[in-house]
C-alpha positions, 0 to 999 in steps of 0.5 A, spaced: 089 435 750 092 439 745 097 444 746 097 450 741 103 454 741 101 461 739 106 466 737 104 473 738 098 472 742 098 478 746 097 482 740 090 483 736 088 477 733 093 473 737 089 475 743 082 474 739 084 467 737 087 465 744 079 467 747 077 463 741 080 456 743 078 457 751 070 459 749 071 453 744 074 447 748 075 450 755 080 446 759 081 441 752 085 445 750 093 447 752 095 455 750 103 457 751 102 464 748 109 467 746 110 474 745 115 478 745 111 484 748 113 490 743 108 496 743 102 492 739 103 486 744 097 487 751 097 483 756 091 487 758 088 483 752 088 476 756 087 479 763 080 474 763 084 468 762 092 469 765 089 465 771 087 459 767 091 453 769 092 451 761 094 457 760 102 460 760 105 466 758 112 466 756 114 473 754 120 472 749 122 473 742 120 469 735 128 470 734 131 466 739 132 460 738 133 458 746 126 460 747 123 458 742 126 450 741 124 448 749 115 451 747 115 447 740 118 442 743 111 442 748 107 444 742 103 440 738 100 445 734 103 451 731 100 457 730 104 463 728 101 471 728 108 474 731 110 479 726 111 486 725 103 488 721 104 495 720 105 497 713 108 505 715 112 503 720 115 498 714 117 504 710 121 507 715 124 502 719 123 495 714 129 491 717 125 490 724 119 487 719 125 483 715 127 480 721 121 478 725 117 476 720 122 472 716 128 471 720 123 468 727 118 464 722 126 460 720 126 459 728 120 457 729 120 453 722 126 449 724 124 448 731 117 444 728 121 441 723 126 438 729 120 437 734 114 434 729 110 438 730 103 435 727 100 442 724 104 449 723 099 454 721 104 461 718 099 467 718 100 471 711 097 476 708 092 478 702 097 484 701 102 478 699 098 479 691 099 486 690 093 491 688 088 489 683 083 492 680 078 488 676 077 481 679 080 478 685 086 474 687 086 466 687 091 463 691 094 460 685 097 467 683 103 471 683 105 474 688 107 482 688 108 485 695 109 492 694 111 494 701 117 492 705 111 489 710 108 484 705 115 483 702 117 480 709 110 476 709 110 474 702 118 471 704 115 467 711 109 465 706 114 462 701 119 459 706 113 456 710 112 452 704 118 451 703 119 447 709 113 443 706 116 440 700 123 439 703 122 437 710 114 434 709 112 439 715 104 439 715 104 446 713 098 451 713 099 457 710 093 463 710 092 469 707 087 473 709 083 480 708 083 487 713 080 484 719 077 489 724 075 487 731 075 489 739 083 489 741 086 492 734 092 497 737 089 504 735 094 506 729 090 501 724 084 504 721 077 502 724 081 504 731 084 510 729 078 514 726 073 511 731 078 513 738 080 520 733 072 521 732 070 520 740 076 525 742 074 530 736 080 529 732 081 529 725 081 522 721 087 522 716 084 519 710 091 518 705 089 520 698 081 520 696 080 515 700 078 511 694 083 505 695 079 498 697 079 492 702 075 486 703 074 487 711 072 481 715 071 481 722 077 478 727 072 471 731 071 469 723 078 470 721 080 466 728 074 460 726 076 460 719 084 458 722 082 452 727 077 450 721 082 449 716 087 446 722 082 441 722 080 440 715 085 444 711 091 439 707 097 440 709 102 445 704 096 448 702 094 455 701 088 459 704 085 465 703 080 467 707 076 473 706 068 476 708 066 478 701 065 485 704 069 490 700 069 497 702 073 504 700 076 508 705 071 513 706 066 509 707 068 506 713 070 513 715 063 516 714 060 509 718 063 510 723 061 517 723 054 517 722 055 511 727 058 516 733 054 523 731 060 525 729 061 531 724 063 531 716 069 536 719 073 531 721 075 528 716 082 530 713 085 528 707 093 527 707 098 525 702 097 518 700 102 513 703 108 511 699 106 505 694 099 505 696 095 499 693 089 502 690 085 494 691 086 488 695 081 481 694 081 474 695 077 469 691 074 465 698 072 459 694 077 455 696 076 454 704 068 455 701 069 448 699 071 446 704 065 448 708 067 454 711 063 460 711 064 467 715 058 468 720 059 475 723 054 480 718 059 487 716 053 491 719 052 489 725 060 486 727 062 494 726 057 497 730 059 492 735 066 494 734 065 502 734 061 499 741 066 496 744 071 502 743 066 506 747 065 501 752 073 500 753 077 508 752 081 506 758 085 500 754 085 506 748 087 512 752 093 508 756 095 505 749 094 512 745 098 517 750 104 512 752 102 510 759 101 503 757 107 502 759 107 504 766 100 501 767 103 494 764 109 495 770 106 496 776 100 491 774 105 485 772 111 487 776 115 486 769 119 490 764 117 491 756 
């Protein structure tokens, strides 16, 4: 039985990896997830596995070195989605994104180097390659954050791979695309509008609209890390992406159409600080390896849309800040 330690396992992807490895090995698999519990971090995410014997909570910071040491130390694999994510909140308070994202990726790098750790995975970011306009970005190319988030990213990145060269840590770095999916805290795009739209409020549309992402769907991002934890060469650098590039306005009007809801809703505002027109990564790498996404656009956002109808109550509490009432009383425990 492997033991996967898996940092920021209460937030979106983190909460859809951890459902990702009991639905693939059941009771074969051991998770210690360690989150610190910051606003995106939701133990309501993983309610239907918190009794599972092989599952264990641990509520602690990536900083700290006295948490962290004692769970690599069980771990035989690290799986490291602990960060600040949100590019807004970077530019108005970058140094929480300098020193969980770097500073935490060190500890947690220094733990595994001390302990030998058979895999350590550090989650990247596309946006660690900057905007592009024609063609799409190879895993070989410079890298030109342009925000204080994928800045930090991009210095985890690098410091991963660092430790890769240096100390010989099986490192795995990835870089992947938007993803979009059940669970995603509503200030990201997809969540936002749809939440906004089923409440009758505005859709803030930064700019034209026009900026693109390549959108892949949350359980492809999830498959693609524990296919490349298993099949990946160590030191090595992946993007991972669905080929589903879309604009901004695009996806406001499906999810529009989606929920019958008027053109009136859509607001333009002022573009955000160092907008990047473009994002796309060139999958080609990790497609040789033999791994393809299997979730369709079309049919994984209209399951997305559904889910947020189907679930107002975990949005609602998260949108007019009663979460953390609810998460007192049910777990008995302070955020």
């Amino acid at each position: 039985m492997k033991t996967y330690l898996v940092t920021g396992g209460a937030g979106f992807i983190g909460s859809n990896y951890i459902h990702y490895l009991f639905e693939k090995y059941g009771s074969a698999a051991n998770i210690i997830n360690l989150d610190k519990l910051t606003y995106a971090g939701n133990l309501e995410n993983l309610r239907d596995v918190e009794s599972n014997n092989n599952y264990r909570f641990v509520k602690g910071d990536i900083c700290d070195a006295s948490v962290v040491d004692p769970l690599v130390r069980e771990a035989d694999i690290v799986i490291n989605f602990a960060a600040e994510s949100h590019v807004d909140r970077s530019i108005g308070a970058p140094d929480d994104f300098i020193k969980t994202d770097i500073y935490g990726a060190f500890m947690l790098l220094e733990a595994a180097r001390k302990h030998g750790v058979e895999k350590f995975v550090q989650i990247s970011t596309d946006e660690v390659y900057g905007s592009i306009i024609d063609g799409s970005f190879k895993e070989t190319d410079v890298l030109e954050p342009s925000s204080p988030y994928s800045a930090s990213k991009a210095g985890a990145d690098r410091l991963a791979y660092s430790y890769f060269v240096t100390y010989d840590l099986p490192v795995i770095i990835t870089r992947c695309s938007n993803n979009y999916g059940p669970c995603q805290y509503p200030e990201k795009l997809i969540p936002l509008f749809v939440t906004n739209a089923l409440e009758d409020k505005s859709l803030p549309i930064y700019g034209d609209g026009k900026n693109v992402r390549d959108w892949i769907y949350v359980r492809d991002h999830c498959d693609a890390i524990e296919f490349l934890v298993h099949h990946g060469d160590d030191g090595q650098v992946y993007n991972i992406g669905a080929g589903e590039e879309r604009m901004n306005i695009e996806i406001t009007d499906l999810i529009l159409k989606y929920l019958k809801k008027p053109d009136s809703l859509k607001m333009y505002v002022q573009d955000r600080l160092g907008h990047d027109r473009r994002y796309s990564v060139d999958t080609a790498k990790i497609a040789a390896l033999g791994w393809q996404p299997s979730h369709s656009f079309e049919q994984a956002m209209q399951d997305t849309i559904q889910w947020y109808i189907d679930h107002k109550k975990w949005w609602a509490r998260l949108k007019s800040g009663e979460y953390k009432e609810y998460y007192k009383a049910h777990y008995k425990r302070e955020l």
